[in-house]
C-alpha positions in Angstrom: 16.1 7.5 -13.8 12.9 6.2 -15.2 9.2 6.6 -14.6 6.4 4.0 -15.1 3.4 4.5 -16.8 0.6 2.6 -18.2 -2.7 3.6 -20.3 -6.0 2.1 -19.2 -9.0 1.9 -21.6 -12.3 1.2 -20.8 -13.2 -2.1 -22.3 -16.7 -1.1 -23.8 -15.3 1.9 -25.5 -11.6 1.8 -26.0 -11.0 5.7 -26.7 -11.5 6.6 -22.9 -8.3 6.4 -21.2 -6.4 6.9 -18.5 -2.6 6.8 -18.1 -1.2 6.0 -14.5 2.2 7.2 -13.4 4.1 5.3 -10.9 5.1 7.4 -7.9 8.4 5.3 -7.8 11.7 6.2 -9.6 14.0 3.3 -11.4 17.8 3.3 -11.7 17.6 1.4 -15.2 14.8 0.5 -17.8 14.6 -3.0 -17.4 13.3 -2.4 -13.2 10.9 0.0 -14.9 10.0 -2.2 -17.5 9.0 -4.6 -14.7 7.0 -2.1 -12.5 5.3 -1.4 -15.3 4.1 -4.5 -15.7 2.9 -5.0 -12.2 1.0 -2.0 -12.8 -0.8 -3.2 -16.2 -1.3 -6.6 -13.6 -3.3 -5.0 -11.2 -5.3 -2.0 -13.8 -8.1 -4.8 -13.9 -8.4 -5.5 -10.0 -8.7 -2.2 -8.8 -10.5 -0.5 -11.7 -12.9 -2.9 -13.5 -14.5 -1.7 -16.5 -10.4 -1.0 -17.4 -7.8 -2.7 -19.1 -4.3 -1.9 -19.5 -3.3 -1.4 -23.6 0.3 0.0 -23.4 3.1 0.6 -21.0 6.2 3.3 -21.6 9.3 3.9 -19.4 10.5 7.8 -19.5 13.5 8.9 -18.9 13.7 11.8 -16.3 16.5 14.2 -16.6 18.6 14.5 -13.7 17.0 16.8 -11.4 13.4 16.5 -12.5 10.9 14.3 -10.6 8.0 14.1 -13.4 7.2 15.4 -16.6 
């Protein structure tokens, strides 16, 4: 399984960040890969001085629900 995430930055000073986690769980990468996406998508609409910079997909272990 695989977790979304995305960093945030603010836009007037890009060394304060913020990394999301999606709350979902994906059966392969490539689902992930496009939750993530949404996610970097919407950063700007909900949070406005943000911007998303970089996305990663990790892998959970079986049995684990986050890292």
């Amino acid at each position: 399984m695989y977790q979304a995430l995305v960093v945030a930055c603010q836009i007037a000073s890009m060394e304060i960040c913020i990394t999301f986690e999606d709350q979902n769980w994906f059966q392969t990468e490539k689902q992930c890969i496009a939750r993530a996406l949404e996610m970097g998508k919407d950063v700007h609409k909900h949070m406005k001085i943000y911007k998303a910079v970089s996305y990663r997909c990790r892998p959970l272990p079986k049995g684990e629900l986050s890292r």
